[in-house]
C-alpha positions as CSV (number, residue, x, y, z in Angstrom):
1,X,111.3,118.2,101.8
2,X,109.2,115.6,100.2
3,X,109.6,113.4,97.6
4,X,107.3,114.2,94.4
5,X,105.5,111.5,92.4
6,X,107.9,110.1,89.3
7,X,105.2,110.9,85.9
8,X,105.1,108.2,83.5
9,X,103.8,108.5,80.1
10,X,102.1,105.3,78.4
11,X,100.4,105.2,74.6
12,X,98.9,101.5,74.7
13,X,97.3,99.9,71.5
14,X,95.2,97.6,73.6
15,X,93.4,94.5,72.0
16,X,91.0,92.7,74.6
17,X,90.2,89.9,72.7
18,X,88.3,88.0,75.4
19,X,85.9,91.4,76.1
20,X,86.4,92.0,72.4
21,X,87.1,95.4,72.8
22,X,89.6,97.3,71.0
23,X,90.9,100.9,71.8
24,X,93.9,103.5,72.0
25,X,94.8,104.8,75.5
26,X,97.1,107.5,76.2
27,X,97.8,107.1,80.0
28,X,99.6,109.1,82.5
29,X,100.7,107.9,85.6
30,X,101.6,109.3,88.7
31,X,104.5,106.4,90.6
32,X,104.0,107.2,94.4
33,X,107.3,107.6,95.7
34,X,106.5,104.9,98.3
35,X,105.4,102.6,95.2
36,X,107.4,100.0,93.4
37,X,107.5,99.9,89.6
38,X,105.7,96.7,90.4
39,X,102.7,98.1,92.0
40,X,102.7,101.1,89.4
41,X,102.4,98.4,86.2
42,X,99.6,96.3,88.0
43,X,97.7,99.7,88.2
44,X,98.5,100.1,84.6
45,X,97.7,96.4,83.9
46,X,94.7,96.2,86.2
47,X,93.1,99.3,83.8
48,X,94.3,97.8,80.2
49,X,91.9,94.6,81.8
50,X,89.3,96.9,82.6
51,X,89.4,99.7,79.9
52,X,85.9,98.9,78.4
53,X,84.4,100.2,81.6
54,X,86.6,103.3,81.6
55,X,88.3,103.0,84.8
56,X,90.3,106.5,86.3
57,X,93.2,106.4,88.2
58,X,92.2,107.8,92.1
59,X,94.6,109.2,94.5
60,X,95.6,105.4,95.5
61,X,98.1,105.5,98.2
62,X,98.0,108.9,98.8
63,X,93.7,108.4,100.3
64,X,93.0,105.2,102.3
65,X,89.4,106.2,101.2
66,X,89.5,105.4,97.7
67,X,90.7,102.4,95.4
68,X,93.7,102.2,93.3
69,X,91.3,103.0,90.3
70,X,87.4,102.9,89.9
71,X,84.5,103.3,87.8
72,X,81.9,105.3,88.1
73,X,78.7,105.7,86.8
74,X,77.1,109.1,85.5
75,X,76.1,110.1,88.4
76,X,78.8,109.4,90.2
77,X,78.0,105.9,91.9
78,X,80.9,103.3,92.6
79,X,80.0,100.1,89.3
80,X,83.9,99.1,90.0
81,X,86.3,99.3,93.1
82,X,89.8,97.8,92.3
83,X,92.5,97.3,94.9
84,X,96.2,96.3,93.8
85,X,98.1,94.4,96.1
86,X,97.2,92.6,99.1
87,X,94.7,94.3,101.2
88,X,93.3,93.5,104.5
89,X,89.9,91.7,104.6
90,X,88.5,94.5,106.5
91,X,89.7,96.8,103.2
92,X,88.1,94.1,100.8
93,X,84.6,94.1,102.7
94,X,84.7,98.0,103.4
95,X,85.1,98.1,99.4
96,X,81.9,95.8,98.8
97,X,79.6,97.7,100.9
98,X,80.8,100.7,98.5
99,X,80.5,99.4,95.2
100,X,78.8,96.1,93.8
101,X,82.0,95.0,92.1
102,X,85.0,94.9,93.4
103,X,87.9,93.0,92.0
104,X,91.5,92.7,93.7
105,X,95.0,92.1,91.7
106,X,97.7,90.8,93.6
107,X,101.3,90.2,92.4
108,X,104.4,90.0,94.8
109,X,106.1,87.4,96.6
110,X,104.0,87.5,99.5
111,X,100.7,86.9,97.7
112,X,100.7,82.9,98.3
113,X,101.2,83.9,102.1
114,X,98.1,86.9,102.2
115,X,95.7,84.6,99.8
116,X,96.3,81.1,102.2
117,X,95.9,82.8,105.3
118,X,92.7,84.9,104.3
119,X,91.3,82.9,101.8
120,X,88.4,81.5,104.0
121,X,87.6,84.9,105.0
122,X,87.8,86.6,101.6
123,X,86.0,84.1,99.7
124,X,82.7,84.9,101.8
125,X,82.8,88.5,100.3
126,X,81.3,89.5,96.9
127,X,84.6,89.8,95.5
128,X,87.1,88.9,92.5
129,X,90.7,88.1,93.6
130,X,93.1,88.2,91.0
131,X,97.2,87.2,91.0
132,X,100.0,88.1,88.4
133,X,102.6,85.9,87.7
134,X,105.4,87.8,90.0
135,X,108.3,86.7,87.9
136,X,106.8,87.7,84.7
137,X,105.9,91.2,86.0
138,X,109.5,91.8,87.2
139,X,110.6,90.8,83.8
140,X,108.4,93.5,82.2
141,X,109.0,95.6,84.8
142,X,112.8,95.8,84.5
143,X,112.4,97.5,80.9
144,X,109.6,100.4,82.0
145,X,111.1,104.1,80.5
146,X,109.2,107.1,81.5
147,X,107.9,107.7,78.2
148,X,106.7,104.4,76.6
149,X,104.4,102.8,73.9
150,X,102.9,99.1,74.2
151,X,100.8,97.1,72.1
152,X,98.9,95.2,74.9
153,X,96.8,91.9,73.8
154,X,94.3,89.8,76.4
155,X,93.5,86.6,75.3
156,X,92.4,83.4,78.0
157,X,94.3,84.9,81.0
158,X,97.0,86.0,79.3
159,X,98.5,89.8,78.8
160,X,100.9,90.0,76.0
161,X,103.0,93.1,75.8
162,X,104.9,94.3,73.3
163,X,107.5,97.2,73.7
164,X,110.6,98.3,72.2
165,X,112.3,96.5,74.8
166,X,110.9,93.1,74.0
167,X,108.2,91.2,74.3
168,X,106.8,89.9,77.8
169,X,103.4,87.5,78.8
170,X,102.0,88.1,82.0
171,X,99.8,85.4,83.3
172,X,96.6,86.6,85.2
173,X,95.3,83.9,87.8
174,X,91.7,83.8,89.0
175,X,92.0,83.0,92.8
176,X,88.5,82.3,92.9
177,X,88.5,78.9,90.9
């Protein structure tokens, strides 16, 4: 028999101050049963960063066709391919032929490793590479409920999350720079 997808149920008061864009989302998300809690809150994260171009969740790791999440225009173009965690170069490139932005959010232990040894490569592609502090994101990750509401703020590079659990940063690095 196989495993179902674990729902989670997310009402986020999200401030962007950088974007200066300010919003209510009431999210629903789908946790893979192959995906770690880590991976699932980088999705989450990864959309909170790009709300003002009203990203959807895809299929993810259920299609190796399609993105983690994306935006699309009215017509139904690609504007926005995101990937979360660390994707192969031929992934990244595939994904800029597709869509004229792409951005990428790594976040695990092994991100050091994957960004060092395609770096070079990566950085020839029309790309954004992204990294979240790992030990901040298992902090926050550690107090995820199914049913949950966060006041999320964005300011310099910075997420700021706010639960009834406590209160967590999670640092956002640009790879790029």
């Amino acid at each position: 028999m196989a495993l179902k997808a674990t729902i989670y149920k997310f009402a986020i008061d999200l401030s962007n101050i950088d974007d200066n864009y300010y919003t209510f989302l009431d999210l629903t998300i789908a946790q893979h049963p192959s995906e770690s809690i880590e991976r699932m809150l980088v999705r989450l994260l990864a959309y909170c960063l790009n709300a003002a171009q009203e990203p959807e969740f895809t299929r993810g790791l259920s299609s190796t066709e399609e993105p983690d999440l994306w935006c699309k225009s009215l017509d139904g173009q690609i504007k926005l391919w995101i990937e979360v965690g660390e994707p192969n170069y031929d992934r990244v490139k595939k994904a800029t032929q597709l869509s004229p932005a792409v951005k990428v959010f790594s976040f695990n232990r092994k991100s050091d490793v994957w960004w060092k040894q395609g770096q070079e490569k990566f950085l020839n592609l029309t790309a954004t590479y992204y990294r979240f502090n790992n030990d901040e994101l298992l902090a926050l990750a550690g107090t995820v409920t199914r049913t949950q509401h966060l006041s999320v703020t964005i300011e310099s590079s910075v997420m700021y999350i706010a639960s009834m659990q406590g209160n967590f940063e999670v640092t956002l690095e640009n790879l790029d720079t």
